[in-house]
Biopython code that builds the backbone (N, CA, C, O; Angstrom):
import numpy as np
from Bio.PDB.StructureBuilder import StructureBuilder

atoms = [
    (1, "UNK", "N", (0.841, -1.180, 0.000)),
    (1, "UNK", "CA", (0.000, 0.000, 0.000)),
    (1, "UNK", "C", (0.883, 1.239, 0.000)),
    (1, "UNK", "O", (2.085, 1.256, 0.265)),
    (2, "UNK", "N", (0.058, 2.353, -0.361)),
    (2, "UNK", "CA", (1.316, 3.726, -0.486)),
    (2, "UNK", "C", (1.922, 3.988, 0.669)),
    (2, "UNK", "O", (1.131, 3.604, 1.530)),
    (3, "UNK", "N", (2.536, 4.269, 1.002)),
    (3, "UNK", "CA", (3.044, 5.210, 2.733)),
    (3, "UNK", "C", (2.281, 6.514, 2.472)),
    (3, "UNK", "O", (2.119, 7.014, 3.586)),
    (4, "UNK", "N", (1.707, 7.349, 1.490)),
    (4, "UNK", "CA", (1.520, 8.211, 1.695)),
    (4, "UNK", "C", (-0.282, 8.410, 2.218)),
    (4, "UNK", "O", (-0.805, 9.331, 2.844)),
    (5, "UNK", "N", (-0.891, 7.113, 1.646)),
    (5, "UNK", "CA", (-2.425, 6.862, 2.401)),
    (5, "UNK", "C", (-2.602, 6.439, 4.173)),
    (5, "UNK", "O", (-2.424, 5.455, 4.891)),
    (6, "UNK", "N", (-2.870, 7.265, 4.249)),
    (6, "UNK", "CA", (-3.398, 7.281, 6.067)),
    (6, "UNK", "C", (-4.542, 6.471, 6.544)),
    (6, "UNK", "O", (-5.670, 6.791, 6.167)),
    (7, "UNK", "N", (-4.378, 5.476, 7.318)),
    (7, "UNK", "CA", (-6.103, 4.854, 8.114)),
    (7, "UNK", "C", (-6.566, 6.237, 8.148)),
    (7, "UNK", "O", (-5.771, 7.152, 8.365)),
    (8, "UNK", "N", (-7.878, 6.451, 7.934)),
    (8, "UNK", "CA", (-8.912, 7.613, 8.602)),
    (8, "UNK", "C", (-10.254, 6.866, 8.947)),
    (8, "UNK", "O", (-11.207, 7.536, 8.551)),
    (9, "UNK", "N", (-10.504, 6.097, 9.348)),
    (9, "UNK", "CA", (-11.025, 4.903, 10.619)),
    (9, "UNK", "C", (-11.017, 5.353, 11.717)),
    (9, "UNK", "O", (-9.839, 5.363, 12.074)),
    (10, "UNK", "N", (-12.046, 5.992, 12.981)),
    (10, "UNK", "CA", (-12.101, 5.626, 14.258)),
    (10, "UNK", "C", (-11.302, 6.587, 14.470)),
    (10, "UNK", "O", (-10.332, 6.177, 15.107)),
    (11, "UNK", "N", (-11.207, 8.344, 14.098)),
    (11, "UNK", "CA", (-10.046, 9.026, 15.039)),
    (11, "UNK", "C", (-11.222, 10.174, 15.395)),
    (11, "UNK", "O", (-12.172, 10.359, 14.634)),
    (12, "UNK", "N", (-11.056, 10.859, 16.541)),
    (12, "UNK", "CA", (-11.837, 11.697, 17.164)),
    (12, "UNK", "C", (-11.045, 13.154, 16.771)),
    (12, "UNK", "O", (-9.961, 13.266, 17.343)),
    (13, "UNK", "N", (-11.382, 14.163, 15.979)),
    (13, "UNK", "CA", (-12.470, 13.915, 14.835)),
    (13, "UNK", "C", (-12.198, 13.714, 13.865)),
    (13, "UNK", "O", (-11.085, 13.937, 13.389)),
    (14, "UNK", "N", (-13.193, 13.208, 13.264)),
    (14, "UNK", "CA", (-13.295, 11.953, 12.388)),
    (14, "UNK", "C", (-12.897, 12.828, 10.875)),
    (14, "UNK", "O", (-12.894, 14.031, 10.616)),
    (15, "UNK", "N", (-12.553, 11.525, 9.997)),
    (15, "UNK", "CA", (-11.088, 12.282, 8.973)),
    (15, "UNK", "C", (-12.274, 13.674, 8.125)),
    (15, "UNK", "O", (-13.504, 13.700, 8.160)),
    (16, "UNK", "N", (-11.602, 14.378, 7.643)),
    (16, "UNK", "CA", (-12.363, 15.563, 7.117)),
    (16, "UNK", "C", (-12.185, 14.777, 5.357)),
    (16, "UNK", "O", (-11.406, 13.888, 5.015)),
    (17, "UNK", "N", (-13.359, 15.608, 4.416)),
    (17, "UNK", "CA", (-13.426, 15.256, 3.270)),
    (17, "UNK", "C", (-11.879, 15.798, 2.373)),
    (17, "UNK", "O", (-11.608, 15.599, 1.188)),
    (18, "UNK", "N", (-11.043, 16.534, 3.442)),
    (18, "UNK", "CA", (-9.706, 17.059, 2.409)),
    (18, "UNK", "C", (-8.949, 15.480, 2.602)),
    (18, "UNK", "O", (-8.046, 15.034, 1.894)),
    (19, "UNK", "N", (-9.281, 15.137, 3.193)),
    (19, "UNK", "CA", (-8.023, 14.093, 4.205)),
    (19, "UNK", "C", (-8.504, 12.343, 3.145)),
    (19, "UNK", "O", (-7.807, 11.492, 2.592)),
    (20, "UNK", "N", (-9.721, 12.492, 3.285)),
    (20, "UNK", "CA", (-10.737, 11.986, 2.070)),
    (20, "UNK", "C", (-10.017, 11.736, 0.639)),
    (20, "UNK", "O", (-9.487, 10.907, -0.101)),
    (21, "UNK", "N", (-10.395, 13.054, 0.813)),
    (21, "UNK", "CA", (-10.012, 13.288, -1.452)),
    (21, "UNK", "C", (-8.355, 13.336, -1.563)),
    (21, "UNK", "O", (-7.913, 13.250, -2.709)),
    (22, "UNK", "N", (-7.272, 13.484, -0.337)),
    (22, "UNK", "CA", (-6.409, 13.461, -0.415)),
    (22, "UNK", "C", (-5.897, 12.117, -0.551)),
    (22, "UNK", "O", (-4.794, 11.942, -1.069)),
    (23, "UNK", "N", (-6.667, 11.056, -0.092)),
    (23, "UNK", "CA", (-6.158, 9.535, -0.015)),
    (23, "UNK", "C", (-6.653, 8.740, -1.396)),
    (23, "UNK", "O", (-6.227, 7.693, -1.881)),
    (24, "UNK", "N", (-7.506, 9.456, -1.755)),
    (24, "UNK", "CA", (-8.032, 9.146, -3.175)),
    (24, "UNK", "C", (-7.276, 9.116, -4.060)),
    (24, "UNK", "O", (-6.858, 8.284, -4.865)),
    (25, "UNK", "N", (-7.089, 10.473, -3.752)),
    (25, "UNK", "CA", (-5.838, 11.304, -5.155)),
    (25, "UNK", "C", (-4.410, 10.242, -4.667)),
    (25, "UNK", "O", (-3.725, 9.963, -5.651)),
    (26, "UNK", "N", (-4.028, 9.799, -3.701)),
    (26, "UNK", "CA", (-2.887, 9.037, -3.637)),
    (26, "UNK", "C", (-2.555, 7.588, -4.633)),
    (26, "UNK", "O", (-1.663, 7.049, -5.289)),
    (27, "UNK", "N", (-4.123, 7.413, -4.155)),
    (27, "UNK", "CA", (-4.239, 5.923, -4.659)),
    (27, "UNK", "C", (-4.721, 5.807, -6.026)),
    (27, "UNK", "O", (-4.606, 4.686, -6.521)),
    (28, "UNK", "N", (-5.176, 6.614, -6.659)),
    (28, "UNK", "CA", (-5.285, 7.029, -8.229)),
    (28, "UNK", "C", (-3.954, 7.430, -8.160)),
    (28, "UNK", "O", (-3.813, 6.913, -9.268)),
    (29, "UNK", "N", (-2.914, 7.834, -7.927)),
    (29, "UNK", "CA", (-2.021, 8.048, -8.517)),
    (29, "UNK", "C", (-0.799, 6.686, -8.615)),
    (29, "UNK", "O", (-0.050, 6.425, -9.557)),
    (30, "UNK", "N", (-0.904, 6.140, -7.587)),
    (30, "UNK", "CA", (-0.298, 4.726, -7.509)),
    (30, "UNK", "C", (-1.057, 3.990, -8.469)),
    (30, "UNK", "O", (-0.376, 3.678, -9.446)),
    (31, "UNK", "N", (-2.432, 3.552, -8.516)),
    (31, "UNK", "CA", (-2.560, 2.385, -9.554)),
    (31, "UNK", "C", (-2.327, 2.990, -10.697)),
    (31, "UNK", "O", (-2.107, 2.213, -11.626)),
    (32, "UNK", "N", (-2.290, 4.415, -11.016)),
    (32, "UNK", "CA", (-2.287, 4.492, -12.785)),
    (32, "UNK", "C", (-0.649, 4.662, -13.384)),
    (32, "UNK", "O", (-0.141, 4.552, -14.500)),
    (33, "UNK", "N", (0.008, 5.078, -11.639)),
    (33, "UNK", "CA", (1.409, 5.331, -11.972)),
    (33, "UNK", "C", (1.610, 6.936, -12.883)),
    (33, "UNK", "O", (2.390, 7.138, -13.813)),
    (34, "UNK", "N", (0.952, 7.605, -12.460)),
    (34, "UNK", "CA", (1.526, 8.959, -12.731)),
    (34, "UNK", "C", (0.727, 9.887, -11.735)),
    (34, "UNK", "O", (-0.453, 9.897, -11.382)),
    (35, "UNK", "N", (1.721, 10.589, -11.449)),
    (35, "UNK", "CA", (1.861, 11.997, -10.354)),
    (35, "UNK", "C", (0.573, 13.135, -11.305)),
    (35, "UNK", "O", (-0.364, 13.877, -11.007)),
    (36, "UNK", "N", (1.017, 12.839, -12.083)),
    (36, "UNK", "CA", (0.561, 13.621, -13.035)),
    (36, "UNK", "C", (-0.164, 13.222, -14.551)),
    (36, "UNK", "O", (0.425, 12.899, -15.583)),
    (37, "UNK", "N", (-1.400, 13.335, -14.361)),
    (37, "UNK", "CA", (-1.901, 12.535, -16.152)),
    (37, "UNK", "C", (-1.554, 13.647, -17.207)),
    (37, "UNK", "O", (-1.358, 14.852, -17.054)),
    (38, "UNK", "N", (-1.544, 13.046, -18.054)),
    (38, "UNK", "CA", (-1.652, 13.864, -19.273)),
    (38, "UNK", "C", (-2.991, 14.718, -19.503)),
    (38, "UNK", "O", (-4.187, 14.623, -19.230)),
    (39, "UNK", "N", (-2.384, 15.339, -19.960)),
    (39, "UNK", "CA", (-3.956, 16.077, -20.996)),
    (39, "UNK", "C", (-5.235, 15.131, -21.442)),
    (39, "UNK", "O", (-6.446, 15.349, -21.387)),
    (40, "UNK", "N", (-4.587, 14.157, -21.840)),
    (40, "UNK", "CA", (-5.681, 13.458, -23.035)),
    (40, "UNK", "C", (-6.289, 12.571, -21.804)),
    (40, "UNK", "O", (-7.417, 12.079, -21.805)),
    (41, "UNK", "N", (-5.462, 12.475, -20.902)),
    (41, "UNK", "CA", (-6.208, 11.713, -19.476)),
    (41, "UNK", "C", (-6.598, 12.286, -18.387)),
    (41, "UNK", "O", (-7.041, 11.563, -17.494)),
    (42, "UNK", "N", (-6.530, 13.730, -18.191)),
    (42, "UNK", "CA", (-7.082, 14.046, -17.248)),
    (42, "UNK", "C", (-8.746, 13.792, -16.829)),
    (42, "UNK", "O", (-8.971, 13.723, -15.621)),
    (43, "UNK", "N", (-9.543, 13.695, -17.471)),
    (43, "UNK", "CA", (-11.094, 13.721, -17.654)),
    (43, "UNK", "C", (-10.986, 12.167, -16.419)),
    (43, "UNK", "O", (-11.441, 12.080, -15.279)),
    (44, "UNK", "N", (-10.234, 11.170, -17.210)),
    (44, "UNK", "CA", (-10.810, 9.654, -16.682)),
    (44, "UNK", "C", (-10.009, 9.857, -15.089)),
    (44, "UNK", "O", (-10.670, 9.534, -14.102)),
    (45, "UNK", "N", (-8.810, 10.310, -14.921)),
    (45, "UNK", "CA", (-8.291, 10.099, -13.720)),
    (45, "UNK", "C", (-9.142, 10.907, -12.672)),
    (45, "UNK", "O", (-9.621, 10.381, -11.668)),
    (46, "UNK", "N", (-9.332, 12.658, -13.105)),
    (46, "UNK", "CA", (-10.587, 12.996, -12.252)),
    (46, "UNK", "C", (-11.697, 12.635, -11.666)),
    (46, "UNK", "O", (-12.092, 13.024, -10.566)),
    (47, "UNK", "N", (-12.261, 11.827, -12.446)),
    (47, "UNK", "CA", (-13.787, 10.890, -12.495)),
    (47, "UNK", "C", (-12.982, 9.543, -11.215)),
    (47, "UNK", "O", (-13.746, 9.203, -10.311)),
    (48, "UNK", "N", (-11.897, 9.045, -11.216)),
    (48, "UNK", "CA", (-11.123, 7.849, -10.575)),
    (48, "UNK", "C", (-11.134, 8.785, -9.471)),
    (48, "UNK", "O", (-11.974, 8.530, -8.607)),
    (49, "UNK", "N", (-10.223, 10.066, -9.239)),
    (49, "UNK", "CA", (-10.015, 10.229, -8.231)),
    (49, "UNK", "C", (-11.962, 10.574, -6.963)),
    (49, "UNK", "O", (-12.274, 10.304, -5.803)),
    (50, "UNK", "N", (-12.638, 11.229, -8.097)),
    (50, "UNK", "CA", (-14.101, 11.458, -6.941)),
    (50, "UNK", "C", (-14.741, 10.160, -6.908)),
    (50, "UNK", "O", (-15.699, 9.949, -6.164)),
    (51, "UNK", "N", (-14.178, 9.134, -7.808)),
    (51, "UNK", "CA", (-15.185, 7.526, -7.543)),
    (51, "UNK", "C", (-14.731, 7.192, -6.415)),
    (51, "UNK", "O", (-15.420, 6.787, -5.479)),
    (52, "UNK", "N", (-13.017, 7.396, -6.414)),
    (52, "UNK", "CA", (-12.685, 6.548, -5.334)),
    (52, "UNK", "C", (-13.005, 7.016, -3.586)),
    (52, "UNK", "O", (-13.158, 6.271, -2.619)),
    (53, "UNK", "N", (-13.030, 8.665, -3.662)),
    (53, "UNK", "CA", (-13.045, 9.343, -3.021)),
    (53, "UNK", "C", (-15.246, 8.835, -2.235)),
    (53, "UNK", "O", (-15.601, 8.625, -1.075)),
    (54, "UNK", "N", (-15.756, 8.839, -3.028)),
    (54, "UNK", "CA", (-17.138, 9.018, -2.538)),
    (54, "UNK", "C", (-16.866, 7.231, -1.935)),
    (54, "UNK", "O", (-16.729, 7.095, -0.719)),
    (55, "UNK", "N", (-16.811, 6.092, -2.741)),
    (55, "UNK", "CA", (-16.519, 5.152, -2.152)),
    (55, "UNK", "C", (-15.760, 5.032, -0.639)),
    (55, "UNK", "O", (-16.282, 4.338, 0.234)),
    (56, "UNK", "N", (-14.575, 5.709, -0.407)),
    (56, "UNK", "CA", (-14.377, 5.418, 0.372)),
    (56, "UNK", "C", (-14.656, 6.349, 1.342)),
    (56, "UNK", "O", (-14.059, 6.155, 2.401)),
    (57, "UNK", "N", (-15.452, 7.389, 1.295)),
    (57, "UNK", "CA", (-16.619, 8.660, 2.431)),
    (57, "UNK", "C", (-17.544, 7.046, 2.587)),
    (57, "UNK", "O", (-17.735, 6.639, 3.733)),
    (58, "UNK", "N", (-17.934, 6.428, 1.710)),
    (58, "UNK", "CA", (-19.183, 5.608, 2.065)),
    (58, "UNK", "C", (-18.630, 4.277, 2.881)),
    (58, "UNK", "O", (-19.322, 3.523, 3.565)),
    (59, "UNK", "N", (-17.719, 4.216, 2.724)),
    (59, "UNK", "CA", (-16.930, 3.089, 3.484)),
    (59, "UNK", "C", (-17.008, 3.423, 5.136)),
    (59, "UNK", "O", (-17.644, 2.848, 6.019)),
    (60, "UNK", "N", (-16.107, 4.580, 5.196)),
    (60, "UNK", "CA", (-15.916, 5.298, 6.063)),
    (60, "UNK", "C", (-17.417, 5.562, 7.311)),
    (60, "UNK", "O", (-17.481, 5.539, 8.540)),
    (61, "UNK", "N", (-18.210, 5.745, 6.458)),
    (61, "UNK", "CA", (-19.708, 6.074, 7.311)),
    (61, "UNK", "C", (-20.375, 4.785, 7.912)),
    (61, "UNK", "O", (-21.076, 4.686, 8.919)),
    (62, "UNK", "N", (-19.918, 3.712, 6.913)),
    (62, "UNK", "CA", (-20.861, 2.332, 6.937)),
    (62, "UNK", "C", (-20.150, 1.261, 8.134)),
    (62, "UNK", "O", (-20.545, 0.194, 8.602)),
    (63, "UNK", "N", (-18.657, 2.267, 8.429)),
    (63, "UNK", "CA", (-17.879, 1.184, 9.397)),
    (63, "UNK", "C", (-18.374, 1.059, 10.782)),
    (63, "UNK", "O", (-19.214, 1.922, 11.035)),
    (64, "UNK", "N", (-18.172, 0.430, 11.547)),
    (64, "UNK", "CA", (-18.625, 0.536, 13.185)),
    (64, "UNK", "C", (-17.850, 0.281, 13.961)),
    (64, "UNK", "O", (-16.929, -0.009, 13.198)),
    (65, "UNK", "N", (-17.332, 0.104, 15.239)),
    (65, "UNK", "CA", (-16.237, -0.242, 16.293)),
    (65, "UNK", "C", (-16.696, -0.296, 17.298)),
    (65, "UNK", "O", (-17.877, 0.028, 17.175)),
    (66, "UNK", "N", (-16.448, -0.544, 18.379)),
    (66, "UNK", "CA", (-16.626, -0.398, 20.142)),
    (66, "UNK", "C", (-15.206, 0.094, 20.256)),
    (66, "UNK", "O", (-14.929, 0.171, 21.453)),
    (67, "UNK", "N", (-14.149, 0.476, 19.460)),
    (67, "UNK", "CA", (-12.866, 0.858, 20.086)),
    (67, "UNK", "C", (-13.033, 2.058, 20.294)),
    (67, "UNK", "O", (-13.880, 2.578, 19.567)),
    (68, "UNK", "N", (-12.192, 3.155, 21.530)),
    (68, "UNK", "CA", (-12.532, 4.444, 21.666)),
    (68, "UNK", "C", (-12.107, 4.877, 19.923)),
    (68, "UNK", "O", (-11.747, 4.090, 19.048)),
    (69, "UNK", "N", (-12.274, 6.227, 19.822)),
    (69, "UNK", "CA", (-11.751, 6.842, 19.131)),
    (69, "UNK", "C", (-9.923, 7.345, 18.648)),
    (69, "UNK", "O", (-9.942, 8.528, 18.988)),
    (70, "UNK", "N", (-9.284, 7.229, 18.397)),
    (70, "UNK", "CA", (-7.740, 7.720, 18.477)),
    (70, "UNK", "C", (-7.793, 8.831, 18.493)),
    (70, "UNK", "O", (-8.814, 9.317, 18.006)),
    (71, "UNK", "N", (-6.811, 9.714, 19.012)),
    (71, "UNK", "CA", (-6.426, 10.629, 19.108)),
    (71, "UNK", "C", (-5.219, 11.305, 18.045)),
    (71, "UNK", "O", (-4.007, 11.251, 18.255)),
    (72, "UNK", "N", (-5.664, 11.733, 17.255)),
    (72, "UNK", "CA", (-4.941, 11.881, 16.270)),
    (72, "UNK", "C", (-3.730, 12.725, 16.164)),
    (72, "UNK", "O", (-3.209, 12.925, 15.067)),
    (73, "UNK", "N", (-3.136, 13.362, 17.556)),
    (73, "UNK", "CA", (-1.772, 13.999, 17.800)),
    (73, "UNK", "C", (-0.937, 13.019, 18.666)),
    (73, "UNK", "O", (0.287, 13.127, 18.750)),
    (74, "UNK", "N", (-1.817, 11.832, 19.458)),
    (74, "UNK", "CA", (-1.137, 10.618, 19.867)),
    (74, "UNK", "C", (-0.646, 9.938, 18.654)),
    (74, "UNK", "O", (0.541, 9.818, 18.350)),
    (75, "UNK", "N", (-1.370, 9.629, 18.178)),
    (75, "UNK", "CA", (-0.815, 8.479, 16.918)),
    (75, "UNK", "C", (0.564, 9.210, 15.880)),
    (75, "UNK", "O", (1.501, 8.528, 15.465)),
    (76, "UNK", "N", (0.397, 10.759, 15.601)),
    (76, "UNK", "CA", (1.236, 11.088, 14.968)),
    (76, "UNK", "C", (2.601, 10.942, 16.176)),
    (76, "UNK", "O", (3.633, 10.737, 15.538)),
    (77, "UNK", "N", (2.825, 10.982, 17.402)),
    (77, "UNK", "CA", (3.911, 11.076, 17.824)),
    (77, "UNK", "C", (4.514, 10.009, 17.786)),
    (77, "UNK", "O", (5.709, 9.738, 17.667)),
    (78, "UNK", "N", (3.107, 9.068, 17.956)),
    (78, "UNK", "CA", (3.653, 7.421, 17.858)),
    (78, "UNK", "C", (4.776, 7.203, 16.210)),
    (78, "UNK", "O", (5.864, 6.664, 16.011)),
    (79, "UNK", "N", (3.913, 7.846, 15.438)),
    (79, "UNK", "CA", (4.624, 7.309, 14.196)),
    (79, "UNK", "C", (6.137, 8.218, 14.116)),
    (79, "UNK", "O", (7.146, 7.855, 13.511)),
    (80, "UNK", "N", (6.016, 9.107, 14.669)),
    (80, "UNK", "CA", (7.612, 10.010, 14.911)),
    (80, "UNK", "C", (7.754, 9.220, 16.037)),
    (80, "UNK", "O", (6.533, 9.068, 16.025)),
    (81, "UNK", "N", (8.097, 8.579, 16.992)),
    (81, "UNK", "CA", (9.153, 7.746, 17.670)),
    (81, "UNK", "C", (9.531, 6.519, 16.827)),
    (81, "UNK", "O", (10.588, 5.889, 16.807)),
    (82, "UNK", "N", (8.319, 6.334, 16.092)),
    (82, "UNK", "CA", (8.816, 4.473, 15.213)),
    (82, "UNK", "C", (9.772, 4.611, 13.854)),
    (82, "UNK", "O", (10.497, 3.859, 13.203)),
    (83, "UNK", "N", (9.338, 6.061, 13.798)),
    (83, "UNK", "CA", (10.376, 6.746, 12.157)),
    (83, "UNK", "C", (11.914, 7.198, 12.779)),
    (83, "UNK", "O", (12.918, 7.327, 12.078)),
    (84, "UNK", "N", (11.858, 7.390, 14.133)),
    (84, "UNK", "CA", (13.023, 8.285, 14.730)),
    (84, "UNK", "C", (14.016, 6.407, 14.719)),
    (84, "UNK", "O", (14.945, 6.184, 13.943)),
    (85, "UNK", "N", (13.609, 5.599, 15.512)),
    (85, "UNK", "CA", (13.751, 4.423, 15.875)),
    (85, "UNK", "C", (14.348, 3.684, 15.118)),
    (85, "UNK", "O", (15.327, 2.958, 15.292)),
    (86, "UNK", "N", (13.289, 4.032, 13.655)),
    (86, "UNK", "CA", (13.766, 3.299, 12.427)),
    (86, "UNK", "C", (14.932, 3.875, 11.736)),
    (86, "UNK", "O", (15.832, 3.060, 11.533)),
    (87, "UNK", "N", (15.151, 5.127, 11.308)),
    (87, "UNK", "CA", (16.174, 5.691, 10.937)),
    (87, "UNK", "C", (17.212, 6.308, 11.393)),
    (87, "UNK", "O", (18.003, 6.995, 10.746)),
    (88, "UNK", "N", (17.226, 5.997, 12.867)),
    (88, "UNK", "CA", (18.379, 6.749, 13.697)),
    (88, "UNK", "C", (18.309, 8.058, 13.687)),
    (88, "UNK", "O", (19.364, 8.674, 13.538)),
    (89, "UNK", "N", (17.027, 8.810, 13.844)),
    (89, "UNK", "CA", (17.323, 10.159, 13.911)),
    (89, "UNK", "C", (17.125, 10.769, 15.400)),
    (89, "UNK", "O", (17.350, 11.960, 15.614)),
]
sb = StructureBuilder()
sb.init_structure("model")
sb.init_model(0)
sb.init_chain("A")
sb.init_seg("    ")
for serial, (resi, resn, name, xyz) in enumerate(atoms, 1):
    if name == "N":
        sb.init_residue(resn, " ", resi, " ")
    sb.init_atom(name, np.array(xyz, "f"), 0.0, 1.0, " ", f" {name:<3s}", serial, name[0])
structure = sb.get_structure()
């Protein structure tokens, strides 16, 4: 999966539609393999990036848990001690 797509699952508060269309746009850009479409492809990758994007808002709504919520400035520190850890910084 990309490193650059984030869980947005279960965090208090809950992921915003930028955070959304931002994980979309990641993952349209990994399966088609360009950062950037062409001209003659922009139309279909746009249409990919809001399919994938509303799909996964509907994912997102339809999920359920009993786990609390995360805290989403906990988890980022978590992932800066496991990146510090990992790369010796």
């Amino acid at each position: 999966m990309c490193r650059n797509i984030r869980v947005l699952h279960n965090f208090a508060p809950p992921a915003t539609s930028d955070e959304v269309q931002a994980a979309a746009l990641q993952y349209v850009r990994k399966v088609s393999g360009a950062a950037k479409p062409s001209a003659a492809n922009q139309a279909a990758f746009d249409r990919a990036v809001a399919a994938v994007a509303a799909a996964t808002q509907e994912l997102l709504d339809a999920l359920v848990t009993t786990a609390p919520p995360k805290d989403r400035e906990v988890e980022a520190a978590k992932a800066k001690a496991r990146a510090a850890e990992r790369y010796g910084r």
